[in-house]
C-alpha positions as CSV (number, residue, x, y, z in Angstrom):
1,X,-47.0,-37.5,69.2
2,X,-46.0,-38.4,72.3
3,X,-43.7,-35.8,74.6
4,X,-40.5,-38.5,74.7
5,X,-40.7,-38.4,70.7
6,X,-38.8,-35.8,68.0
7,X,-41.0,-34.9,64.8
8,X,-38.6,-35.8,62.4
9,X,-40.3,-34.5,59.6
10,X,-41.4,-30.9,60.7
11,X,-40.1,-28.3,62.7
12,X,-36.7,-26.6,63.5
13,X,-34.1,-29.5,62.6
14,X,-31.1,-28.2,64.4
15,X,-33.2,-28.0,67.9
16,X,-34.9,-31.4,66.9
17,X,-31.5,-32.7,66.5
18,X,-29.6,-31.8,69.2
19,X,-32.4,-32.9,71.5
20,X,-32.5,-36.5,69.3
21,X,-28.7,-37.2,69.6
22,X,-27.9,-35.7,73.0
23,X,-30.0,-38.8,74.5
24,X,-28.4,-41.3,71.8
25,X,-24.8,-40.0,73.0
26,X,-25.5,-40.3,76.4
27,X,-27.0,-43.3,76.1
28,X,-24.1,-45.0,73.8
29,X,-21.8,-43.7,76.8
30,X,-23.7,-45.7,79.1
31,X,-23.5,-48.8,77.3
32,X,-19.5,-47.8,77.8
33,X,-20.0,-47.6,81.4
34,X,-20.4,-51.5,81.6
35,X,-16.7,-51.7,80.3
36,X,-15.4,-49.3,81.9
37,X,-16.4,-49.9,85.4
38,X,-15.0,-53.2,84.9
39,X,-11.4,-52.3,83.7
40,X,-11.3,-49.2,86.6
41,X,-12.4,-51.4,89.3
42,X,-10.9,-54.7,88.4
43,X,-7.8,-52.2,87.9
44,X,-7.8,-50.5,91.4
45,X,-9.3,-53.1,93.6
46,X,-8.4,-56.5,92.4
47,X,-4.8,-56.2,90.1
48,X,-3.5,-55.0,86.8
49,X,-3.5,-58.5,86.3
50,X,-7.4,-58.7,86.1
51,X,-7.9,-55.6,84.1
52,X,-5.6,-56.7,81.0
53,X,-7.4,-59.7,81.1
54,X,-10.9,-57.6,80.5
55,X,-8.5,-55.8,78.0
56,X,-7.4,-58.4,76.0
57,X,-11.4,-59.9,75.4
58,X,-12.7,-56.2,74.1
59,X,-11.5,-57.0,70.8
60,X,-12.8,-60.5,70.8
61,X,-16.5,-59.5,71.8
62,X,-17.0,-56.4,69.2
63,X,-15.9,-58.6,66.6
64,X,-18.2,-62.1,67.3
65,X,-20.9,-59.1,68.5
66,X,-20.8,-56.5,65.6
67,X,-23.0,-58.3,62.9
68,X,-25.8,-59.0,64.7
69,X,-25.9,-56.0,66.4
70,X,-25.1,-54.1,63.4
71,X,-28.6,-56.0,62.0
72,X,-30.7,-53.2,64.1
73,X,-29.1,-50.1,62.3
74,X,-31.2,-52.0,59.3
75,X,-34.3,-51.8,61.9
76,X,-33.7,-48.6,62.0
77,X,-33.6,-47.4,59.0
78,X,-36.4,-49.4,57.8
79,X,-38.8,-48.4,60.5
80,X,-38.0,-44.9,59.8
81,X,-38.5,-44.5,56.2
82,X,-41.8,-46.5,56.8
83,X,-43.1,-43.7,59.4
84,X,-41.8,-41.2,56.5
85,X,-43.8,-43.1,54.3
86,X,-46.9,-43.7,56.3
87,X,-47.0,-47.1,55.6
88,X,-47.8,-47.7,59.4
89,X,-49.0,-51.3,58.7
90,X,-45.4,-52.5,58.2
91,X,-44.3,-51.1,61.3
92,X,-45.8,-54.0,63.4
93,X,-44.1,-56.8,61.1
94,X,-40.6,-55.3,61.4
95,X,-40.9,-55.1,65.4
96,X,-41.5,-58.8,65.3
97,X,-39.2,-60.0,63.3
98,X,-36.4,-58.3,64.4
99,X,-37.1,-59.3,68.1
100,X,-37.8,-62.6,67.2
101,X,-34.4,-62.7,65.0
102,X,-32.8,-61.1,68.1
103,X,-33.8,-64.0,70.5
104,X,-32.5,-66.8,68.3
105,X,-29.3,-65.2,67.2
106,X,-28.5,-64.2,71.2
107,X,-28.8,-67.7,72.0
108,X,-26.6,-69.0,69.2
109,X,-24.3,-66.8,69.7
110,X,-24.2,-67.2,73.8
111,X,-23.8,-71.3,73.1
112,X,-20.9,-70.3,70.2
113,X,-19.3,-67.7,72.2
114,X,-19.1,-69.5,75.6
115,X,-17.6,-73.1,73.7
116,X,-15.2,-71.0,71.9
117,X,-14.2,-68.4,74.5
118,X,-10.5,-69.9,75.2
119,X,-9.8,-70.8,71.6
120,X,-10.4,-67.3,70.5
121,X,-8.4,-65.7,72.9
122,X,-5.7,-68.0,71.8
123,X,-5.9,-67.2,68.4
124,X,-5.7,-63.6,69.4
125,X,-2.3,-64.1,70.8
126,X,-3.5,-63.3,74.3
127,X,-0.3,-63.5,76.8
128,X,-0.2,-66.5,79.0
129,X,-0.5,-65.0,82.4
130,X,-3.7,-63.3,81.4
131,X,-5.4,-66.1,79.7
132,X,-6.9,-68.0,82.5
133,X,-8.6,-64.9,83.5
134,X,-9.8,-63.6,80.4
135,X,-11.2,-66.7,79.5
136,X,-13.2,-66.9,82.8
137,X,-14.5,-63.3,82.0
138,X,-15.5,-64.2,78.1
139,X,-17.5,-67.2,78.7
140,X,-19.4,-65.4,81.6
141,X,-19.8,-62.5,79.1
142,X,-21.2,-64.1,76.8
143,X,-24.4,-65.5,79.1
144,X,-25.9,-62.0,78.2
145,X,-25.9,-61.9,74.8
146,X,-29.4,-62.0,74.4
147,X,-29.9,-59.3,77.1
148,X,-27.4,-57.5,74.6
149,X,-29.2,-58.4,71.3
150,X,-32.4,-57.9,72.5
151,X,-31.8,-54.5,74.2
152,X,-30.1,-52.9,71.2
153,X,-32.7,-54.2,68.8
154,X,-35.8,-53.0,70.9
155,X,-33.6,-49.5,71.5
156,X,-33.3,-48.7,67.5
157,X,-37.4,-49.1,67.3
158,X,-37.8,-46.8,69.4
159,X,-35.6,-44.3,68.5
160,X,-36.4,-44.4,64.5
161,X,-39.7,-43.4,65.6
162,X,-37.7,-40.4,67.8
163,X,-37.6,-41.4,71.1
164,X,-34.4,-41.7,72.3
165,X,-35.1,-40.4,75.8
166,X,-36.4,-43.5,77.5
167,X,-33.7,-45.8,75.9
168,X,-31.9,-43.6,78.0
169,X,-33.2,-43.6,81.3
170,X,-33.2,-47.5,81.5
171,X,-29.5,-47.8,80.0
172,X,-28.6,-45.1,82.8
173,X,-30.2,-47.4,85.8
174,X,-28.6,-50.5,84.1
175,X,-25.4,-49.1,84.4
176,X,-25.9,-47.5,88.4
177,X,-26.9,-51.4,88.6
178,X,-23.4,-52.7,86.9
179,X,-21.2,-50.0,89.0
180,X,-22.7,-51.0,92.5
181,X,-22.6,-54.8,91.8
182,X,-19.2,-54.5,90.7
183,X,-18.1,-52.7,93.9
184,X,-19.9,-54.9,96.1
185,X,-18.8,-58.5,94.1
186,X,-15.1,-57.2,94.1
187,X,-14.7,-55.2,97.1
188,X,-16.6,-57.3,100.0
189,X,-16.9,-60.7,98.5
190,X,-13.4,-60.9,97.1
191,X,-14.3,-61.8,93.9
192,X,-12.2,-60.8,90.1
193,X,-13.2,-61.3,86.5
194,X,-15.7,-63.2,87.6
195,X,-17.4,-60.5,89.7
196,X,-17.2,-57.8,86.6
197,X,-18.0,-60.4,84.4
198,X,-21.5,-61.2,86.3
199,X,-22.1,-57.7,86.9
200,X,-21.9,-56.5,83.2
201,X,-24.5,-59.6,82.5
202,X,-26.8,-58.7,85.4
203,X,-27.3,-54.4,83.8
204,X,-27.6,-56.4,80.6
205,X,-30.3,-58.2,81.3
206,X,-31.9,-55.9,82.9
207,X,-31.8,-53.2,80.2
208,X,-33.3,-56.0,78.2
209,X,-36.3,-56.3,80.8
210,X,-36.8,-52.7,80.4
211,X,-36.9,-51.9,77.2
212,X,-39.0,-54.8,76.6
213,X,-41.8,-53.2,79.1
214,X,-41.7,-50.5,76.8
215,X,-42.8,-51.9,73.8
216,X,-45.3,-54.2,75.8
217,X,-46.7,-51.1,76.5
218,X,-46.7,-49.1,73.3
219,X,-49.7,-48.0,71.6
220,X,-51.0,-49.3,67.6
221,X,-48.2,-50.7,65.5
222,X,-45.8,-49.9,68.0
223,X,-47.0,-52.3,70.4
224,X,-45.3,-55.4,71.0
225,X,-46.8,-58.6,71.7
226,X,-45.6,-62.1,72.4
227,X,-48.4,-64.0,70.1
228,X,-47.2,-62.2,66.7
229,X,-43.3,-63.4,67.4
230,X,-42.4,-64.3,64.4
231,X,-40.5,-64.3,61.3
232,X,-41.5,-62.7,58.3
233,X,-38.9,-63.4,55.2
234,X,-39.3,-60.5,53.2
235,X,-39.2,-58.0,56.4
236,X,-36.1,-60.1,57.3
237,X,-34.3,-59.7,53.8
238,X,-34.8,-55.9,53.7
239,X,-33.7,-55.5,56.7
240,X,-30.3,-57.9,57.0
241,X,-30.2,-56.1,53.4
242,X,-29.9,-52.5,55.2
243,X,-28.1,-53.8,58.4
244,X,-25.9,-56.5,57.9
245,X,-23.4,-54.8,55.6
246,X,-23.3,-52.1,58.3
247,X,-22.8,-55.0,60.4
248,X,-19.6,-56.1,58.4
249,X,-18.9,-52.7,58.5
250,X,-17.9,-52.4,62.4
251,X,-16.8,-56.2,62.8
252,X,-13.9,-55.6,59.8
253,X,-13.3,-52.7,62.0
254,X,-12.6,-55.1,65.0
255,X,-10.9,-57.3,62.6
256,X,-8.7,-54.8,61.2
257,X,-8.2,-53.7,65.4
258,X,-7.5,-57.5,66.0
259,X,-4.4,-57.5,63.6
260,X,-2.8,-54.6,65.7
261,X,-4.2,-56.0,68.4
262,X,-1.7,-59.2,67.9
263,X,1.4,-57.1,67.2
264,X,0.2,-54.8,70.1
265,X,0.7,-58.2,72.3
266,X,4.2,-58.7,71.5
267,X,5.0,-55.9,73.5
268,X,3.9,-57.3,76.5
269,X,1.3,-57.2,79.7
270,X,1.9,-53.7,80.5
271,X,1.3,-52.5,76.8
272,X,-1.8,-55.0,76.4
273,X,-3.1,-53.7,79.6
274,X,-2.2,-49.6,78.5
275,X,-4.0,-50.0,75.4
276,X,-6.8,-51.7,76.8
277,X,-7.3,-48.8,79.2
278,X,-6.8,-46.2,76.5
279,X,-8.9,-47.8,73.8
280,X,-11.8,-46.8,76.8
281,X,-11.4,-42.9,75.8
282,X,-11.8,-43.8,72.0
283,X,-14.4,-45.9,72.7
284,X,-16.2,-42.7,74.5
285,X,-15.5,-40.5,71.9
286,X,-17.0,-42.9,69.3
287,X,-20.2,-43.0,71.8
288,X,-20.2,-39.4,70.2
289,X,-19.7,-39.5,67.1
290,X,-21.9,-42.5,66.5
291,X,-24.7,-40.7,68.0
292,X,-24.8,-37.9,65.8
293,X,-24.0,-40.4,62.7
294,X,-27.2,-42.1,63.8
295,X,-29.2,-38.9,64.5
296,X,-28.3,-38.0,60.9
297,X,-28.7,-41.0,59.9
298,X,-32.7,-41.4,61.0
299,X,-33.2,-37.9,60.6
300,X,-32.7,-38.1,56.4
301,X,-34.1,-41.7,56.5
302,X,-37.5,-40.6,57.5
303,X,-37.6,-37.4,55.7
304,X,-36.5,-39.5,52.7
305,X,-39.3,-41.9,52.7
306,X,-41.6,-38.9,52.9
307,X,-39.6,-37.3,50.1
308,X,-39.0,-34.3,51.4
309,X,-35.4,-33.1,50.0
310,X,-34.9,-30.0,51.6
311,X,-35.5,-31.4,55.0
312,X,-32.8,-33.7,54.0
313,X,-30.3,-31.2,53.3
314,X,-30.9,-28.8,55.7
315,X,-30.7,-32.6,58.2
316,X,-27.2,-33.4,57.1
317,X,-25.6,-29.6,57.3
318,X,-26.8,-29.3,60.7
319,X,-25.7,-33.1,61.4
320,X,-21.5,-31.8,60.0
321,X,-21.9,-28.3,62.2
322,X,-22.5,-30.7,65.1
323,X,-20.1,-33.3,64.5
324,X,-17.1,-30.9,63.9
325,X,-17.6,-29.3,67.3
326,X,-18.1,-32.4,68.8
327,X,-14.5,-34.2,67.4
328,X,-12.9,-31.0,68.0
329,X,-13.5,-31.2,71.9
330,X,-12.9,-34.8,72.0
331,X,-9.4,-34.4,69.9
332,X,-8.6,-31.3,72.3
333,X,-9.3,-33.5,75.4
334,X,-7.7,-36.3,74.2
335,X,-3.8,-34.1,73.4
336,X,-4.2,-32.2,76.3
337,X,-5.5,-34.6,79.2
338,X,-5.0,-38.1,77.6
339,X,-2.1,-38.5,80.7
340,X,-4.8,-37.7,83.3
341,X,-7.6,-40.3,81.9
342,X,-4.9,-42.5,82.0
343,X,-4.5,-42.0,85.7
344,X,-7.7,-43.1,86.0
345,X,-7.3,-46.6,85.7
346,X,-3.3,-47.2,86.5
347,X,-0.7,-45.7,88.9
348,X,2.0,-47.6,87.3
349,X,4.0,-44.4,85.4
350,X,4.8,-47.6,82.5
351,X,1.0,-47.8,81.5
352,X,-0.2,-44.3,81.7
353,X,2.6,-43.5,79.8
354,X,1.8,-46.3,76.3
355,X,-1.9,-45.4,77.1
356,X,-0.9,-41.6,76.3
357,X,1.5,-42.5,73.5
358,X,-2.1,-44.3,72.0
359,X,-4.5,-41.7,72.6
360,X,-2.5,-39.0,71.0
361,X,-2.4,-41.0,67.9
362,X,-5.9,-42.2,67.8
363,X,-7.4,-38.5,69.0
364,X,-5.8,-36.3,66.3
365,X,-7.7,-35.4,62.9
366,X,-10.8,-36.8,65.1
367,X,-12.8,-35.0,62.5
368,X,-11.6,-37.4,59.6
369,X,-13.2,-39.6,61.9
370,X,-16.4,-38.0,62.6
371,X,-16.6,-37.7,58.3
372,X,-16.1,-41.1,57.7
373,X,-19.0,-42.1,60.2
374,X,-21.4,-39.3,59.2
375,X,-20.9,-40.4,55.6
376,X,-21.2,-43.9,55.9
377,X,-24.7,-43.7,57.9
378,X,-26.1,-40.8,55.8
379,X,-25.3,-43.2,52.7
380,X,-27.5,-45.8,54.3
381,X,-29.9,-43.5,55.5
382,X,-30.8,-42.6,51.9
383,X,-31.0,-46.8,50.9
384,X,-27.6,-48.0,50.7
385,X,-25.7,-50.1,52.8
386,X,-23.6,-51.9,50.9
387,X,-21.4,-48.9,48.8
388,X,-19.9,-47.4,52.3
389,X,-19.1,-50.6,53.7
390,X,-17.1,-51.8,50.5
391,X,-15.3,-48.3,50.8
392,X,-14.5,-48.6,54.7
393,X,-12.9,-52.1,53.9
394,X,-10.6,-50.4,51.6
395,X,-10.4,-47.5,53.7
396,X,-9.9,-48.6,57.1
397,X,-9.0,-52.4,56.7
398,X,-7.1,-52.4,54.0
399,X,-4.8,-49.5,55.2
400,X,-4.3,-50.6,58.4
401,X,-2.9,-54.3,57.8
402,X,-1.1,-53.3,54.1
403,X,0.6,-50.8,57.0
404,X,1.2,-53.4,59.6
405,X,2.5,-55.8,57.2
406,X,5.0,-53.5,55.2
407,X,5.9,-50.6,57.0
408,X,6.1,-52.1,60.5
409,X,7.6,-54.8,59.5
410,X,10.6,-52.6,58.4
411,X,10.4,-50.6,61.7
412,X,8.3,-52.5,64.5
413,X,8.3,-50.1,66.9
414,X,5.0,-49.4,68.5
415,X,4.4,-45.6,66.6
416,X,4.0,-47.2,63.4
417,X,1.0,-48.8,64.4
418,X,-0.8,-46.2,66.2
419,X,-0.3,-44.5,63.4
420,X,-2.2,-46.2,61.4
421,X,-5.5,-44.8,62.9
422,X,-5.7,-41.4,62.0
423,X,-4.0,-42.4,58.6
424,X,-7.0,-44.9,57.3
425,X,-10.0,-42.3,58.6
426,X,-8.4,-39.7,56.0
427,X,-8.3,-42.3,53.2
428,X,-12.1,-44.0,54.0
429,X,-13.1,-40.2,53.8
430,X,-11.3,-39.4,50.2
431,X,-13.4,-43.0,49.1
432,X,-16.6,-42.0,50.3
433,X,-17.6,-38.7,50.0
434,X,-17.3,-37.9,46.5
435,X,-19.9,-41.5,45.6
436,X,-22.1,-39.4,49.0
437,X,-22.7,-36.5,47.6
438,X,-23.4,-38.1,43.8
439,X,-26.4,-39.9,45.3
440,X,-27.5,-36.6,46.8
441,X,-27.8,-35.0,43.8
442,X,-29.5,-37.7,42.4
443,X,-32.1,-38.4,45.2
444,X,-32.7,-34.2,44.5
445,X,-33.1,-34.9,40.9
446,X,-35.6,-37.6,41.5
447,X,-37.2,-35.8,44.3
448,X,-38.1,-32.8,42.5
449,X,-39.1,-33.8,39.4
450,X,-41.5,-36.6,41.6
């Protein structure tokens, strides 16, 4: 075992865990950084102008994004409950495929994105005098998706396997990289969208090139290598079978975001451009909570294909102590110093104010939040993929837009759809704990008596 890898499936799981998801966090932070250093630059060195028009594509790019990249939570998983299992042999096949999967679906996806990068904004209901930029930001955008596809698919390999460190180091140069071009493109050559926009691409293909010498130089199964690209169907079916409803799962969150998103935009630039900058603190405290989701998530994956059920208890206790202290902080920050973040990115008193008004609502009951994740990826962590996203759909989605098209149509003020976050994390929980911990005491049933 190398010293960059956690033993999943022995030793002390609290310590194992909080040395596996500290990296992940960190790491899902830096992916943030990309975004972020965009909208605060763009914001404080080019105009307001520029940074709603990064603000008004966020939505846009998680949505068209989300599948695919939901596709290597199914790598995952399936590469750790083949290390539980020892079935080693597999390993190699699943490394392949879903590289080779990544390369063809990046390019599709940079030739759909870049073609459809004005009509989508459109459709969006993106305000006028934004739209020129936006669009010249999106299409540049999307000239890294395989950098992005490729990266995050190479990332989950390694980190079903426990090494989440490395992942880590190269994201954190990336984003030094994406800060220090951004500066330089904006600041002494004058440059806008277009200068974040080729920055962001730049870190992205770089992190790809990185993670990639990794796996070039792994040992055994772990080793990749360009003469075995290719495609094996059953591989593939298990794991678009694991990944893609998890996939569906975070782009009918974006869809769900995209219907406030449109009433958001009636409000105007300076709202647009506020929630853009305040949706960058949820987005950091979901870096969090996804990282312990995840951690939990691989931790009872590989312990479950070695069938080991105390290990899986014990790895989803210690996965809730850690989560709840996590969203606590995070909701604490967020009531208390959600004016000050704000700051941050706008001295116009009008947008720090509607950012603030958002990230109260969206940061309170943060722990309904963390439950909802932590349930959905400890579901598909023990083989199922399909059950939680069904439940988040009628959760999250189907909360939020019966709410936008009923109760805010009586009162459309902009409180009654912020309110709708906090409100459809409380409901997704109710729907999918109970169906969580009914497979648990089935998988001990089976487990024991095995």
């Amino acid at each position: 075992m190398m010293r960059n890898e956690i033993d999943m499936l022995k030793g002390k799981i609290l310590t194992g865990m909080l040395v596996f998801t500290f990296p992940l966090i960190i790491s899902n932070l830096l992916q943030l950084l990309f975004n972020m250093a965009d909208l605060a630059i763009v914001g404080r060195f080019a105009s307001d102008a520029c940074m709603g028009a990064v603000s008004a594509t966020s939505f846009i790019i998680q949505v068209i994004t989300s599948i695919f990249i939901g596709v290597s939570i199914g790598v995952n998983v399936l590469v750790a409950r083949l290390i539980g299992e020892v079935k080693r042999e597999e390993i190699s096949k699943v490394i392949h495929t879903s590289l080779s999967f990544a390369i063809i679906m990046g390019i599709i996806l940079t030739v759909f994105g870049y073609s459809t990068a004005n009509l989508s904004l459109r459709l969006t209901s993106c305000p006028e005098d934004l739209l020129d930029l936006a669009t010249t930001y999106l299409k540049i955008y999307y000239l890294g998706m395989p950098g992005v596809l490729i990266y995050n698919y190479g990332a989950a390999i390694l980190r079903a396997k426990g090494d989440t460190k490395r992942p880590l180091y190269y994201l954190l140069l990336s984003g030094v990289v994406n800060v220090i071009l951004n500066i330089v493109l904006i600041v002494f050559f004058g440059m806008d969208v277009d200068g974040v926009a080729i920055a962001t691409v730049v870190s992205q293909y770089l992190s790809m090139i990185l993670i990639m010498i990794i796996l070039f130089r792994e040992r055994d199964e772990f080793r990749f290598s360009l003469n075995k690209l290719n495609i094996d169907a059953g591989v593939l079916k298990e794991t678009l079978k694991l990944g893609i409803p998890a996939g569906i799962q975070s782009c009918l969150f974006s869809i769900s975001n995209l219907v406030l998103q449109v009433q958001i935009n009636s409000f105007g630039s300076t709202v647009v451009t506020a929630m853009g900058a305040a949706h960058t603190l949820e987005s950091l405290c979901n870096c969090v909570v996804q990282g312990v989701a995840l951690g939990a998530m691989t931790y009872v994956s590989q312990n479950y294909g070695a069938r080991n059920y105390k290990r899986i208890k014990e790895s989803i206790v210690y996965a809730l102590l850690i989560g709840f202290v996590w969203s606590t902080v995070l909701t604490l920050f967020g009531m208390y110093l959600g004016d000050f973040y704000m700051s941050i990115y706008s001295s116009d008193p009008a947008i720090i104010e509607a950012g603030f008004l958002k990230i109260k609502y969206s940061m309170c009951l943060y722990e309904s939040y963390m439950l909802m994740q932590t349930g959905a990826s400890l579901m598909r962590g023990l083989g199922h993929s399909k059950q939680p996203t069904i439940l988040c759909l009628l959760g999250v989605c189907g909360v939020r837009i019966l709410y936008v098209y009923t109760i805010f149509q009586i009162n459309p003020i902009i409180e009654n759809i912020l309110i709708t976050y906090p409100l459809s994390w409380i409901v997704s929980c109710l729907l999918i704990w109970p169906p969580l911990l009914k497979e648990l005491k089935r998988v001990k049933k089976n487990l024991l008596i095995s």
